[in-house]
C-alpha positions as CSV (number, residue, x, y, z in Angstrom):
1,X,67.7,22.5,209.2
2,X,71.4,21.6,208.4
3,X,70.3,17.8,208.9
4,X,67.5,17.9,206.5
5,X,69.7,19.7,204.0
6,X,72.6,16.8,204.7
7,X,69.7,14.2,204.1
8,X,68.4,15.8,201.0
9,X,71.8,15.8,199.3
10,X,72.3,12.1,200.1
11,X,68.8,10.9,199.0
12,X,69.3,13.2,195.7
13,X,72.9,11.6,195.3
14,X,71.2,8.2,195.5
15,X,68.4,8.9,193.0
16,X,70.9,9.9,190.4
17,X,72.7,6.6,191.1
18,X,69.2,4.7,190.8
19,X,68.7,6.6,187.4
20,X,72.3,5.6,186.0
21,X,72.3,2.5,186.8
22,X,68.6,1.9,185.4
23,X,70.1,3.0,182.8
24,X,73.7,1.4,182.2
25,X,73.9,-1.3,179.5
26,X,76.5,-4.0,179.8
27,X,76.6,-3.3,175.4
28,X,80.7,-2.0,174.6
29,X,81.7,0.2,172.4
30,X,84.2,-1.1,169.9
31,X,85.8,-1.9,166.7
32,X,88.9,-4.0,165.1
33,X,90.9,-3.1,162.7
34,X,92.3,-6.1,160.9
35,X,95.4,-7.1,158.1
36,X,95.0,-10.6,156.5
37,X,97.3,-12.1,154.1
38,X,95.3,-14.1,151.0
39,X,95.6,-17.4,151.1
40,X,97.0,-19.5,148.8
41,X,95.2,-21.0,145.4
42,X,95.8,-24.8,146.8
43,X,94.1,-23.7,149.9
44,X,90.6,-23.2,150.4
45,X,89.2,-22.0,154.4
46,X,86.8,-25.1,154.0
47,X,89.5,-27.4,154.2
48,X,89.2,-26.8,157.8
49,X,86.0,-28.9,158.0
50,X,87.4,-31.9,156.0
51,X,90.7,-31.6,157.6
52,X,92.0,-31.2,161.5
53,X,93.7,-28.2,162.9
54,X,95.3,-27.6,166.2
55,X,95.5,-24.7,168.2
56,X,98.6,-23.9,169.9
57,X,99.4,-21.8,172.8
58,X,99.5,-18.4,172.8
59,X,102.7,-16.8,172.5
60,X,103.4,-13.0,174.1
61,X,106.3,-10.5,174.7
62,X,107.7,-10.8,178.1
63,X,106.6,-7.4,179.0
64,X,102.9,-9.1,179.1
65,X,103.6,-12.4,179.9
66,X,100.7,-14.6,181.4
67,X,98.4,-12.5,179.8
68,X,98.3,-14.9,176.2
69,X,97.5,-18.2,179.1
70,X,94.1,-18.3,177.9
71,X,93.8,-17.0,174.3
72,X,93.8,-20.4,172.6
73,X,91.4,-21.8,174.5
74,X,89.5,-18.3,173.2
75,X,90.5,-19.2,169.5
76,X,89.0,-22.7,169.8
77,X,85.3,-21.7,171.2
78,X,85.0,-19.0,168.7
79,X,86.5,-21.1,165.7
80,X,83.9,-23.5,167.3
81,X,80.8,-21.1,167.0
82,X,81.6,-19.6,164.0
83,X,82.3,-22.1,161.8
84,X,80.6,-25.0,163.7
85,X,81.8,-28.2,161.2
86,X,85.5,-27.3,161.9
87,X,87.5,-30.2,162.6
88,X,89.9,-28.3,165.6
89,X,91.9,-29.4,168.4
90,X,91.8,-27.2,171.2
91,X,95.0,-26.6,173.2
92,X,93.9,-28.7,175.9
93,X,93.9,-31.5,174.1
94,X,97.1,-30.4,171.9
95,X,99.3,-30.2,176.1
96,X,97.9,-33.8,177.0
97,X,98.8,-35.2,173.5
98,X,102.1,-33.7,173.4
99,X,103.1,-34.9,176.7
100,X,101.5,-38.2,176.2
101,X,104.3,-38.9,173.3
102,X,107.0,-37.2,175.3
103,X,107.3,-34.4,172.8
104,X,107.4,-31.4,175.6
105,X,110.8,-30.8,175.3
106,X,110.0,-30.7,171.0
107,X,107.5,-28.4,171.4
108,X,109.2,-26.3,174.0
109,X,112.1,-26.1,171.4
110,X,109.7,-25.3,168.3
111,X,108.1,-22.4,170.6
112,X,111.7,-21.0,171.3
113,X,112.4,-21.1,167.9
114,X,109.1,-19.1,166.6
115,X,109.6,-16.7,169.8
116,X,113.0,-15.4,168.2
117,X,111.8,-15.9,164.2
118,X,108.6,-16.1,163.6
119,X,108.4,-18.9,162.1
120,X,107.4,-22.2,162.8
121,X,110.2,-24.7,162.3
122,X,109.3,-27.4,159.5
123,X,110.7,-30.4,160.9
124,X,109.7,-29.8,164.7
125,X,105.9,-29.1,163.5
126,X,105.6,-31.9,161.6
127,X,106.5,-34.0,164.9
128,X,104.1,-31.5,166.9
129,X,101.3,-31.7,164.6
130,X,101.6,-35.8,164.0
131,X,101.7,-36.6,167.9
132,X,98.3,-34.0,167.7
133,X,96.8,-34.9,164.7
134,X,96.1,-32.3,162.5
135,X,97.3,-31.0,159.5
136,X,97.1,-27.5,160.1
137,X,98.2,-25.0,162.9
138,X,96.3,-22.2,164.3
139,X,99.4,-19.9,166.0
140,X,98.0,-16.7,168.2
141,X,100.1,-14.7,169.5
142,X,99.3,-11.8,171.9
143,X,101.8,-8.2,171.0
144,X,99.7,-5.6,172.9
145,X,97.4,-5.1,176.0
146,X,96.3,-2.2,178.2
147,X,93.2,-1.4,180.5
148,X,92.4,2.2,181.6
149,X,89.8,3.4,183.8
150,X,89.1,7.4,183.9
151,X,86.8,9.1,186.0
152,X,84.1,10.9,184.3
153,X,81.9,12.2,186.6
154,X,81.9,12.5,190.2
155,X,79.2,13.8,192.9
156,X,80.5,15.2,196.3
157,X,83.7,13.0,196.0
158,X,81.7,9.8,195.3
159,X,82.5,8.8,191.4
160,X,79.3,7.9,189.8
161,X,80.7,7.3,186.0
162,X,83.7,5.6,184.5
163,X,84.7,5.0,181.5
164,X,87.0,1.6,180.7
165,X,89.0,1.1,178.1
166,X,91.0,-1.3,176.5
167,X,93.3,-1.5,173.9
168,X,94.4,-5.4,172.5
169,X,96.6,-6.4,169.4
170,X,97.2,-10.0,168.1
171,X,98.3,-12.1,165.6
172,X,97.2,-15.6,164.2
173,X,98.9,-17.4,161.8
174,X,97.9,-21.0,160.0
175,X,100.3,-23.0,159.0
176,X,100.5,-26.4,156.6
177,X,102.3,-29.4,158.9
178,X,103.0,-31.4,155.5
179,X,105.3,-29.0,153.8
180,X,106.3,-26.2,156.6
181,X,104.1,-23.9,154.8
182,X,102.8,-20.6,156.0
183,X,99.0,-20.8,154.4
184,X,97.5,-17.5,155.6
185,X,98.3,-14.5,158.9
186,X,96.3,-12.0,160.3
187,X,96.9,-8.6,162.8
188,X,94.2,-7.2,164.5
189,X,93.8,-4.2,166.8
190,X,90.5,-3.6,169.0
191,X,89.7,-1.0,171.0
192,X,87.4,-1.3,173.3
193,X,85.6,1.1,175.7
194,X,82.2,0.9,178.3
195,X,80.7,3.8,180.4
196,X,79.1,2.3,183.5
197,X,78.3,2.9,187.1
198,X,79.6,-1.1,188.4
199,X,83.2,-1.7,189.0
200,X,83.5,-3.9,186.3
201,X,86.2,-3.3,183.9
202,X,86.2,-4.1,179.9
203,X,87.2,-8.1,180.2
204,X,89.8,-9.2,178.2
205,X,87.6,-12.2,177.3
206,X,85.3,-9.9,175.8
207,X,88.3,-8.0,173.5
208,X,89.9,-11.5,172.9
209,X,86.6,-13.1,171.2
210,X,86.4,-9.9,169.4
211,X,89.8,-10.0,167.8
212,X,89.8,-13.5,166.6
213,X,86.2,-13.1,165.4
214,X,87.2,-10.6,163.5
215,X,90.2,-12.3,161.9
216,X,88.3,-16.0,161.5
217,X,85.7,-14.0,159.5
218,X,88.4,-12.4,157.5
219,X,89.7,-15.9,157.0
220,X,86.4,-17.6,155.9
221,X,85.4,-14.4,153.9
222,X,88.8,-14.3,152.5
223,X,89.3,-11.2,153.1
224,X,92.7,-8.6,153.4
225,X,91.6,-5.8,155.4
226,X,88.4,-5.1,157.4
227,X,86.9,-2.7,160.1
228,X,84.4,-4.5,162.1
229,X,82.0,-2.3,165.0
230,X,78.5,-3.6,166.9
231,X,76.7,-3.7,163.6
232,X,78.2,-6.9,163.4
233,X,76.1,-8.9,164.9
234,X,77.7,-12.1,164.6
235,X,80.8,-10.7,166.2
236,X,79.1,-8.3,169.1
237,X,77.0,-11.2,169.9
238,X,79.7,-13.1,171.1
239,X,80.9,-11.1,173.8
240,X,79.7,-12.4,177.2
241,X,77.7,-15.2,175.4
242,X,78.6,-19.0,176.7
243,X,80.5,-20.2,173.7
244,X,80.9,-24.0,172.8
245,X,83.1,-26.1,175.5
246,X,85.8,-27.8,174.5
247,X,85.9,-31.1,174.1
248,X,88.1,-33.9,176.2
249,X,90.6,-36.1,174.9
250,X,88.7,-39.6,174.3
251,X,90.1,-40.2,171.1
252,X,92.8,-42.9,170.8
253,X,96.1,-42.3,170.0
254,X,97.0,-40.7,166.5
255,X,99.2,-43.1,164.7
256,X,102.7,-42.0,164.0
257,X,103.3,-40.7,160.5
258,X,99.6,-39.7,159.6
259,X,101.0,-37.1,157.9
């Protein structure tokens, strides 16, 4: 009798688990909250089709640091599928052209120097961004990053739901290589949660596509502040979606002084 009972729990513990499961969805719960700066008169967003931008490595407090490694490779595929005529240089391409002109040590010293100001140093972009070859600069930088799982419901010591929850701030800035200006910056915070049976956390992928979705649209829309949730579709649709690759460095060499 007690081993019928003992198999009875179990096979009514795994026909709840069928149930949730059947019933999971991979969809997130989330929204950004974003800050833009307007952009100025002389510049419109759609230069960035007529004219190339780079996108340069992530930057990040050293209480995080690794996690910024693949945000501008992020940047790039979403600049890429949401604004699909914009002339960009991913930060692939941006390491093998720098090191090609035996500028590391330049740019190394130009990242220093925004690390401490803020600010990208006139004379040392304008050597970055000609050895590139782009006008512009796309500059992300990575302030804030956390990942929680709590327990939400458990059956006889086995945990059947979770919820996961993320929390991600950035910054992107665009800067002018000709003239050291600072054309437009955006903050962004996303939260990001998920109730599901699977051991799969909220990816930071999924957060980072969200934030600079969010703050692209705010460029192109010119817009100053925004909330964004699933509703929109453009943005929700990018999460877990295969996004435009990069592309590889086939082009010749940029002349010196192009800009």
């Amino acid at each position: 009798m007690i081993g019928l009972r003992h198999v009875g729990r179990h096979a009514g513990l795994m026909a709840i688990l069928l149930v949730l499961t059947s019933c999971s969805s991979s969809i997130y719960g989330w929204q950004a909250r974003t800050n833009s700066t307007p952009t100025d008169s002389s510049f419109t967003p759609m230069m960035l089709t007529q004219e190339p931008s780079a996108v340069f490595l992530a930057m990040a407090p050293a209480s995080i640091k690794g996690n910024e490694v693949p945000l501008g490779h992020h940047l790039y595929r979403v600049l890429k599928k949401v604004v699909s005529n914009v002339k960009v240089v991913s930060p692939h391409v941006v390491a093998t052209r720098v090191n090609r002109e035996g500028l590391v040590s330049t740019y190394a010293q130009l990242l220093s120097v925004y690390e401490e100001t803020n600010i990208l140093d006139r004379d040392l972009l304008r050597k970055i961004a000609t050895a590139v070859g782009a006008r512009y600069v796309f500059q992300p930088r990575l302030a804030y990053f956390s990942q929680r799982m709590t327990e939400r419901w458990s059956f006889f010591d086995v945990r059947i739901m979770e919820t996961r929850s993320s929390v991600m701030r950035l910054t992107l800035q665009l800067w002018d290589s000709t003239n050291g200006e600072l054309v437009w910056g955006s903050a962004t915070e996303v939260t990001m949660q998920n109730e599901a049976v699977s051991e799969d956390p909220v990816y930071f992928e999924d957060e980072a596509v969200v934030a600079f979705g969010s703050m692209v649209s705010d460029l192109f829309n010119r817009k100053t502040s925004s909330r964004y949730t699933p509703v929109d579709k453009l943005l929700d649709d990018l999460i877990g979606e295969d996004l435009p690759e990069e592309f590889t460095d086939t082009a010749p060499r940029e002349p010196t002084g192009k800009y």
